[in-house]
VMD Tcl script that builds the backbone (N, CA, C; Angstrom):
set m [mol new atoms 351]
animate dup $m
set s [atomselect $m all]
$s set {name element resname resid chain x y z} {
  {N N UNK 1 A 86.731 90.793 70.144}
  {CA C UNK 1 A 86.967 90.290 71.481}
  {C C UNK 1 A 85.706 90.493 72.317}
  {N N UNK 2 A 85.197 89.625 72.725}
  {CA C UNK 2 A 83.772 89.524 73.920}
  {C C UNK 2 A 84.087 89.965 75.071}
  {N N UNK 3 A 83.369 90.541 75.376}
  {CA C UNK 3 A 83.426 91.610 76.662}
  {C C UNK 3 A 83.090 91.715 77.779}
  {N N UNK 4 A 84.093 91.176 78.740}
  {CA C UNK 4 A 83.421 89.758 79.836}
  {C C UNK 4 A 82.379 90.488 80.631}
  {N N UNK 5 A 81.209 89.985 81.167}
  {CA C UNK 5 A 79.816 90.152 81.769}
  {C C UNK 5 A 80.865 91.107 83.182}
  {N N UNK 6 A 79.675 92.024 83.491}
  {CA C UNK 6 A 79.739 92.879 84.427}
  {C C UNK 6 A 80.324 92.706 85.946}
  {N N UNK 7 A 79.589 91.445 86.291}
  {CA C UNK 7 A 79.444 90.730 87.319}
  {C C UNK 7 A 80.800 90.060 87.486}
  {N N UNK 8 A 81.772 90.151 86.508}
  {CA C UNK 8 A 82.813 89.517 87.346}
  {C C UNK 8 A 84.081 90.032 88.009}
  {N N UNK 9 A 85.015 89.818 88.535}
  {CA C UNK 9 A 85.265 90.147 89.516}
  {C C UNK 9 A 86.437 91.244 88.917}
  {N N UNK 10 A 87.360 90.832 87.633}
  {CA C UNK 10 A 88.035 91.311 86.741}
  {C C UNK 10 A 87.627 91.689 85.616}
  {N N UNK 11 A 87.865 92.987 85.124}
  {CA C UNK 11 A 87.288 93.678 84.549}
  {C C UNK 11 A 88.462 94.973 83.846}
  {N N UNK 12 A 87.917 95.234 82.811}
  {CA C UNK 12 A 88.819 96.758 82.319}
  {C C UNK 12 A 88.179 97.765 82.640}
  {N N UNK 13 A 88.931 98.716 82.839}
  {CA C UNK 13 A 88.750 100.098 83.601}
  {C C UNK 13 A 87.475 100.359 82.715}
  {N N UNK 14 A 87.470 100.142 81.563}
  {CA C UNK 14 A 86.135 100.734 80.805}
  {C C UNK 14 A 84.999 100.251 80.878}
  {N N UNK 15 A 85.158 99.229 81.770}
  {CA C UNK 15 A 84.027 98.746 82.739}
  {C C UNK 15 A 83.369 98.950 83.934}
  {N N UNK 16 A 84.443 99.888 84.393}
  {CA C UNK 16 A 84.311 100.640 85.555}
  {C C UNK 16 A 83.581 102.010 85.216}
  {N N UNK 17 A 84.698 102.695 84.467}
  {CA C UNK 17 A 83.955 103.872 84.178}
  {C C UNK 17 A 83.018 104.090 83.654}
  {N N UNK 18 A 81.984 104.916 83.935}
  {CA C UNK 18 A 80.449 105.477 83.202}
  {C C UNK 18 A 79.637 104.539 84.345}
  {N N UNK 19 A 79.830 103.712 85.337}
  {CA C UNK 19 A 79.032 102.744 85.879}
  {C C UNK 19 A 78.823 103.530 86.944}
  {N N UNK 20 A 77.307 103.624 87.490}
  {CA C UNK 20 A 76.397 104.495 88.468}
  {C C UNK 20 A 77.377 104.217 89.779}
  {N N UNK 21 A 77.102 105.211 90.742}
  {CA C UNK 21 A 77.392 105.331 92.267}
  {C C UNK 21 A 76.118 105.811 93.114}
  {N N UNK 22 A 75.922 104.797 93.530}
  {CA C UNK 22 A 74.303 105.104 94.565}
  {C C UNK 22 A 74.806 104.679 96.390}
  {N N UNK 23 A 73.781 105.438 96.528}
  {CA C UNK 23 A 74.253 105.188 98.472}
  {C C UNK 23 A 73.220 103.658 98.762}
  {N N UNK 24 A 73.505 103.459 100.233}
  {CA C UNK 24 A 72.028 102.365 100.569}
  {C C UNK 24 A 71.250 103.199 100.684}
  {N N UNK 25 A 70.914 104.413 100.462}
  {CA C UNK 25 A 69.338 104.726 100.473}
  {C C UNK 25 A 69.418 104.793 98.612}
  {N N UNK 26 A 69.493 104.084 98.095}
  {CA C UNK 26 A 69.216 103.554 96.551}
  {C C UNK 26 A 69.561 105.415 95.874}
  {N N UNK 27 A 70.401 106.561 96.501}
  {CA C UNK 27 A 70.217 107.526 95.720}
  {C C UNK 27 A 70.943 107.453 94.982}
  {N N UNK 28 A 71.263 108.184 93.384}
  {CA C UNK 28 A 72.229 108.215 92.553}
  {C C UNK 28 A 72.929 109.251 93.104}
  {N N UNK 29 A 73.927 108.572 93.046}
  {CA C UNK 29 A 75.178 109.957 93.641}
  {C C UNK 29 A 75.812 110.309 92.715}
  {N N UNK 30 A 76.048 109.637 91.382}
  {CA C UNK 30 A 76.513 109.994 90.238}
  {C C UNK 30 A 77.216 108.891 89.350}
  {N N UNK 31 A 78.811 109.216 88.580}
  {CA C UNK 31 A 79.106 108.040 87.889}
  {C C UNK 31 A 80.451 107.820 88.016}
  {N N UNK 32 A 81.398 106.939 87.850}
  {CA C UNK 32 A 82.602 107.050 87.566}
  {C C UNK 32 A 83.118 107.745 86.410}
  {N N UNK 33 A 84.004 108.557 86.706}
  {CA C UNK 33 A 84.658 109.380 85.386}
  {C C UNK 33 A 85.977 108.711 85.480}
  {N N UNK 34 A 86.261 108.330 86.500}
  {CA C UNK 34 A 88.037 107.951 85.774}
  {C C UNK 34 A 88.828 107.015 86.509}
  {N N UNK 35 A 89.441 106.532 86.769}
  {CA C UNK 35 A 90.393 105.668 87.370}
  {C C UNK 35 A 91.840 106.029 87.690}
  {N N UNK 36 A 92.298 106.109 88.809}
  {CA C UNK 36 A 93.589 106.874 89.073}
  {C C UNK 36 A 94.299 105.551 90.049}
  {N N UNK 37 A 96.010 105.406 89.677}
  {CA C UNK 37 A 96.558 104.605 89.702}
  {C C UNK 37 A 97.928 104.765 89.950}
  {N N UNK 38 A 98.796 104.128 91.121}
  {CA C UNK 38 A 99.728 104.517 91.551}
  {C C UNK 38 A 100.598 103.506 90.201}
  {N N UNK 39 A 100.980 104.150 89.169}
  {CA C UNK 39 A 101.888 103.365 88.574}
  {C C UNK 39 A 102.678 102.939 89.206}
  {N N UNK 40 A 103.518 102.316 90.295}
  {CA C UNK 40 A 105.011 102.150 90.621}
  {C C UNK 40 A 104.093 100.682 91.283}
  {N N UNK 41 A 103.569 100.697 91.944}
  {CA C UNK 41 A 102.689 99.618 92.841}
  {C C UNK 41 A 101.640 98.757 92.057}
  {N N UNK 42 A 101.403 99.479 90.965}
  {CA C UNK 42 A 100.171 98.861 90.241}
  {C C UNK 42 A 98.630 98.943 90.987}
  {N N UNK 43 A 98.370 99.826 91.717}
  {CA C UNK 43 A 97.364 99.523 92.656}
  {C C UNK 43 A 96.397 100.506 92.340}
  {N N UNK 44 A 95.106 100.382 92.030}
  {CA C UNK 44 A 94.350 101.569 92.013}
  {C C UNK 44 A 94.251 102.872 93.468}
  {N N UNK 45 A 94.107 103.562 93.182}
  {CA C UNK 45 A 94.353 104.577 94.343}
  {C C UNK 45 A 92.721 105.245 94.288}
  {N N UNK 46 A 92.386 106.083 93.508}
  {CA C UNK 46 A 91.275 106.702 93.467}
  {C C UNK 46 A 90.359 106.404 92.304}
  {N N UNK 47 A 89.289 106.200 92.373}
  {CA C UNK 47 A 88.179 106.288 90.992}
  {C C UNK 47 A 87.716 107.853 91.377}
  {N N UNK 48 A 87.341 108.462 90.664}
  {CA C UNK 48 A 86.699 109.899 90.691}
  {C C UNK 48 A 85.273 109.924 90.336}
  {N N UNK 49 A 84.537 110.291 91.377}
  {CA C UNK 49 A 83.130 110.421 90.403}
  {C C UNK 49 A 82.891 111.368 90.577}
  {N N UNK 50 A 81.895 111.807 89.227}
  {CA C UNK 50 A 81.431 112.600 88.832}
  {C C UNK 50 A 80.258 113.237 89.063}
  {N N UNK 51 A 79.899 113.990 90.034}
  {CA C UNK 51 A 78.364 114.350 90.502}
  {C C UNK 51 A 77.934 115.588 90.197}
  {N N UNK 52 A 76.431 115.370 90.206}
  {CA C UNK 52 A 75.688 116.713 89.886}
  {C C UNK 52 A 75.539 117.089 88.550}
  {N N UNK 53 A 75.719 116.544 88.248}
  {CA C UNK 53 A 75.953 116.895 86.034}
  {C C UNK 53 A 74.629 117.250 85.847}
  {N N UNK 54 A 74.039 118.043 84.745}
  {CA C UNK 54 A 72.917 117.888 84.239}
  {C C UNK 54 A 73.330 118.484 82.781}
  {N N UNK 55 A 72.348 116.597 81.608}
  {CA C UNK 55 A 72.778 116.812 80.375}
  {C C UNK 55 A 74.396 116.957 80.377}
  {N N UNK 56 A 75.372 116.902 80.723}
  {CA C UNK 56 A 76.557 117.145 80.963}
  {C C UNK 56 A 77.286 118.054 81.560}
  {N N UNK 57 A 76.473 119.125 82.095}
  {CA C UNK 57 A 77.497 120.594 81.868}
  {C C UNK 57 A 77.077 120.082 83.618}
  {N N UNK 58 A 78.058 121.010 84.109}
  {CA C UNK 58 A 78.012 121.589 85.651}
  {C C UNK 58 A 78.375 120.331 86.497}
  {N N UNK 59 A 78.431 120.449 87.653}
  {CA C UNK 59 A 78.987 119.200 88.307}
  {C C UNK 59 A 79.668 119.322 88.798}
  {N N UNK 60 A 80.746 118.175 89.600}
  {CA C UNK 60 A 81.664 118.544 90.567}
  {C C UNK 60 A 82.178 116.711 90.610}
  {N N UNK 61 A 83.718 116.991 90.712}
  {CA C UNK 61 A 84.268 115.529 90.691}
  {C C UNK 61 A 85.000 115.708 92.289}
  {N N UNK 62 A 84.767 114.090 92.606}
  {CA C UNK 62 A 85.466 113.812 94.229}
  {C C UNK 62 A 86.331 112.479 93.689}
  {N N UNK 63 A 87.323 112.770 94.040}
  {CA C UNK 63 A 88.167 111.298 94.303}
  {C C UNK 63 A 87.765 110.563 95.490}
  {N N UNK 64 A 87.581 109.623 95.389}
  {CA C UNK 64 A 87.008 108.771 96.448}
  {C C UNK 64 A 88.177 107.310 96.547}
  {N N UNK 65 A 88.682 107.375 97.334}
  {CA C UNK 65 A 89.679 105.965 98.045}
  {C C UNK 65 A 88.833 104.793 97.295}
  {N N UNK 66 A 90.198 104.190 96.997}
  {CA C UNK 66 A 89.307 102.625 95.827}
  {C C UNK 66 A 88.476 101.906 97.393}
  {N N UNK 67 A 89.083 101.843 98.394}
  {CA C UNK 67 A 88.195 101.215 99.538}
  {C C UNK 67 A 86.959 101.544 99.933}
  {N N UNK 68 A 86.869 103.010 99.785}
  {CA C UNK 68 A 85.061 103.421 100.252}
  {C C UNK 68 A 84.110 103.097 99.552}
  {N N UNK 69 A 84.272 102.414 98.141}
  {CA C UNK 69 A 83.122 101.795 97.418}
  {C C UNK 69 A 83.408 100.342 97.412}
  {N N UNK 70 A 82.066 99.601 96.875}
  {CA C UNK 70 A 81.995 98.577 96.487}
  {C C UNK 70 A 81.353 97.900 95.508}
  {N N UNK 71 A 81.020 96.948 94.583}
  {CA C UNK 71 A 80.366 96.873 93.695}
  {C C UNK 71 A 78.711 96.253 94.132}
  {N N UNK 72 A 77.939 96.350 93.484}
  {CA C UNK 72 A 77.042 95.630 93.984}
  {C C UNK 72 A 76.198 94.993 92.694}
  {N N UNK 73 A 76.494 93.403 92.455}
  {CA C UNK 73 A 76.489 93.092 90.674}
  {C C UNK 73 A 74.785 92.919 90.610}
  {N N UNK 74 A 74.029 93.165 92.335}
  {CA C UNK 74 A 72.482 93.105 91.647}
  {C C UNK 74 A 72.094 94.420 91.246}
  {N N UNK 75 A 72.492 95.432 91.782}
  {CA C UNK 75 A 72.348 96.872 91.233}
  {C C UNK 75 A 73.200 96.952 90.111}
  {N N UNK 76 A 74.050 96.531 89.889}
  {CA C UNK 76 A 74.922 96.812 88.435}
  {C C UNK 76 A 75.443 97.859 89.134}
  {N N UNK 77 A 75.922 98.635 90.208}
  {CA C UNK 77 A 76.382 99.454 90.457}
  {C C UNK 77 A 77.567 99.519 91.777}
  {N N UNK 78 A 78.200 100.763 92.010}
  {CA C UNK 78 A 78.853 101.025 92.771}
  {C C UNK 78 A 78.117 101.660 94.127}
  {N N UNK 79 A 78.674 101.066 95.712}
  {CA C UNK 79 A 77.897 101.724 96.893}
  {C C UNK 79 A 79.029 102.464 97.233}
  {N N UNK 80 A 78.995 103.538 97.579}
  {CA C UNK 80 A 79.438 104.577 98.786}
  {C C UNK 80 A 78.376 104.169 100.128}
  {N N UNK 81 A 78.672 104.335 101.095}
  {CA C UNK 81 A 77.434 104.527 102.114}
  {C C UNK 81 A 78.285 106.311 102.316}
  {N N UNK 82 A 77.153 106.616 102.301}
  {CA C UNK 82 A 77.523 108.410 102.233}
  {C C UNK 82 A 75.923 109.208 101.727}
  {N N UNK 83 A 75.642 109.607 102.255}
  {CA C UNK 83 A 74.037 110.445 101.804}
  {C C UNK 83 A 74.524 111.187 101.151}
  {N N UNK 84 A 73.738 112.028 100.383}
  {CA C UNK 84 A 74.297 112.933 99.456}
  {C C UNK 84 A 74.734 114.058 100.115}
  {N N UNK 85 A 73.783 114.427 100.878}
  {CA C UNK 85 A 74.327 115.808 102.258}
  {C C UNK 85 A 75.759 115.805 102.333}
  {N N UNK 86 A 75.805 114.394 102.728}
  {CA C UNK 86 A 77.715 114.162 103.212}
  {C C UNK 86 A 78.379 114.174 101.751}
  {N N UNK 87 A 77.995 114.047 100.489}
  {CA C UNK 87 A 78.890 113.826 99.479}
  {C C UNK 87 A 79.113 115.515 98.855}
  {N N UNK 88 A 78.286 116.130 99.737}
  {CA C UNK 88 A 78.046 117.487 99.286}
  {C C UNK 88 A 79.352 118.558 100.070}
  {N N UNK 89 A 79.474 117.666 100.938}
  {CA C UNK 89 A 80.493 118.200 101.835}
  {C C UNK 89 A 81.683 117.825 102.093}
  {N N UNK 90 A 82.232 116.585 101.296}
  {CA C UNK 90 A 83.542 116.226 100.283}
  {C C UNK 90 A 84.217 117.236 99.757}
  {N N UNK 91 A 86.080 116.822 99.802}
  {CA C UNK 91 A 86.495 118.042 98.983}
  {C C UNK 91 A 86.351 117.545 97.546}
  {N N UNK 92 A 86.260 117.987 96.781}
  {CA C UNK 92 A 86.280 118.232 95.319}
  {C C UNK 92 A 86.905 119.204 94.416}
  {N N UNK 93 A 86.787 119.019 93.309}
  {CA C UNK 93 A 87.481 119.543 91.975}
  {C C UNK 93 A 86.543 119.636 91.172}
  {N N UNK 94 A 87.065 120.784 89.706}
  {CA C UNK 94 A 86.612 120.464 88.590}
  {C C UNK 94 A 87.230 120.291 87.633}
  {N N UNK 95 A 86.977 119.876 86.618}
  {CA C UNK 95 A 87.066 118.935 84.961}
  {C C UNK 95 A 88.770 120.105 84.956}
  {N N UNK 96 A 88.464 121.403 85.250}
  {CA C UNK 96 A 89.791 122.202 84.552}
  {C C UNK 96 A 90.544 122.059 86.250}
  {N N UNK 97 A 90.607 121.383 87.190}
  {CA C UNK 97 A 91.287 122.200 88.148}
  {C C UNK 97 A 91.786 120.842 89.151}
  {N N UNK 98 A 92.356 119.329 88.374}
  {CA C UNK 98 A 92.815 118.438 89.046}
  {C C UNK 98 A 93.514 118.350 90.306}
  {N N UNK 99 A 93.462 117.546 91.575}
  {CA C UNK 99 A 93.879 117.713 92.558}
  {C C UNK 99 A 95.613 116.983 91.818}
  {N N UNK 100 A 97.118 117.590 92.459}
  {CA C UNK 100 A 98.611 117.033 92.733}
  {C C UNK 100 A 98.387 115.551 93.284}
  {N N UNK 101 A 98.004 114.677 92.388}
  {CA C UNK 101 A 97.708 113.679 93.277}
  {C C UNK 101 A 98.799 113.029 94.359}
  {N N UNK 102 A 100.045 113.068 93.919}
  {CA C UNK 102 A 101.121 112.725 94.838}
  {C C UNK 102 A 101.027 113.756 96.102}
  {N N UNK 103 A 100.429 114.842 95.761}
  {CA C UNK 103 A 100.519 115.925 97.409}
  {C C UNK 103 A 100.172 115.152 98.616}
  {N N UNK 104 A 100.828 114.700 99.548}
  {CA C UNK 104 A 100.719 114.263 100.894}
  {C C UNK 104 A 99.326 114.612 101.486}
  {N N UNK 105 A 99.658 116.250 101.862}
  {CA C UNK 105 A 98.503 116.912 102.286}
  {C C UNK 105 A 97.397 116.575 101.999}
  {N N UNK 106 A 96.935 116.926 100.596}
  {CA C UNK 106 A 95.820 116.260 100.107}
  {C C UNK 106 A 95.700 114.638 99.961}
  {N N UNK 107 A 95.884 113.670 99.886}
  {CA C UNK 107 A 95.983 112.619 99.864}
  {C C UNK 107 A 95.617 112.492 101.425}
  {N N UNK 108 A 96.221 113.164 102.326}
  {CA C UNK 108 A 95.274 112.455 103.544}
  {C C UNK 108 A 93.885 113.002 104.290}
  {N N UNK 109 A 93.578 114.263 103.637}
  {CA C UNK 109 A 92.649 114.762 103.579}
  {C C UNK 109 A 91.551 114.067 103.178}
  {N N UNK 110 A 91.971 113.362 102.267}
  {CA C UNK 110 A 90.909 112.625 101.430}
  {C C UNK 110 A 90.378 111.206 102.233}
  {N N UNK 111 A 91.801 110.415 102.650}
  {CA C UNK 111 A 91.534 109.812 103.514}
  {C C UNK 111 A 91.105 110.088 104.883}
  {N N UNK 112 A 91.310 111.225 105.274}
  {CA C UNK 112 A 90.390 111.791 106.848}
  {C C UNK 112 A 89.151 111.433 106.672}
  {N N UNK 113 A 88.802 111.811 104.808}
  {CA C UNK 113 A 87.203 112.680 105.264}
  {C C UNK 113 A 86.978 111.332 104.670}
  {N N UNK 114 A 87.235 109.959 104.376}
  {CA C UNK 114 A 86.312 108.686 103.948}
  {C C UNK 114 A 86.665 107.690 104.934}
  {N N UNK 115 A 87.368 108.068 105.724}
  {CA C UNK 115 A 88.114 107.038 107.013}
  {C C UNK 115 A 88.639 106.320 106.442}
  {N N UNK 116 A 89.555 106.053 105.347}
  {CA C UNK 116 A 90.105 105.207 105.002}
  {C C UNK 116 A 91.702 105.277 104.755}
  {N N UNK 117 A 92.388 104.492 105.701}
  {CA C UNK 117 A 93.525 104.641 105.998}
  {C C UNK 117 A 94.554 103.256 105.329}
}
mol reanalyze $m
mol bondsrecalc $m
mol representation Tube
mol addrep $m
């Protein structure tokens, strides 16, 4: 099965994931690790990326609202507008310590801190 080009608009999650996250100041902020999804609605809810890695080890994952990014098919990549300063100051998780994603609390936390309501 051929594996439709990057650039289009529909796509499988495994097209998503591993694909860069850079701000408009062209920085790498990191990558997609995963795709999170309100089964009942069908709607994506969060992609998680993955920042700070080096060689793999160390790092720190943020769920980020499917709305605060966007694709951008001449970068081949995903934009946050967010400097890294500010991505530094995101709540986050790690690989062993997943956020309750149904928790209210957290869920609007997340949306406080990306304005996305």
């Amino acid at each position: 099965m051929e594996t439709p080009a990057r650039t289009k608009s529909i796509v499988r999650a495994d097209d998503v994931i591993g694909v860069k996250v850079i701000n408009n100041a062209q920085e790498n902020l990191g990558k997609i690790y995963e795709i999170v999804l309100d089964k009942v609605s069908g709607q994506v809810k969060y992609v998680v990326l993955e920042s700070g890695t080096f060689l793999g080890l160390g790092g720190k994952l943020f769920a980020l609202p499917w709305n605060s990014i966007h694709y951008d098919p001449e970068e081949e990549a995903f934009r946050l507008n967010m400097s890294k300063s500010q991505l530094e100051k995101a709540p986050g998780f790690d690989k062993n310590n997943w956020p309750e994603w149904s928790n209210e609390t957290w869920g609007k936390s997340i949306s406080d801190f990306y304005n996305q309501y």
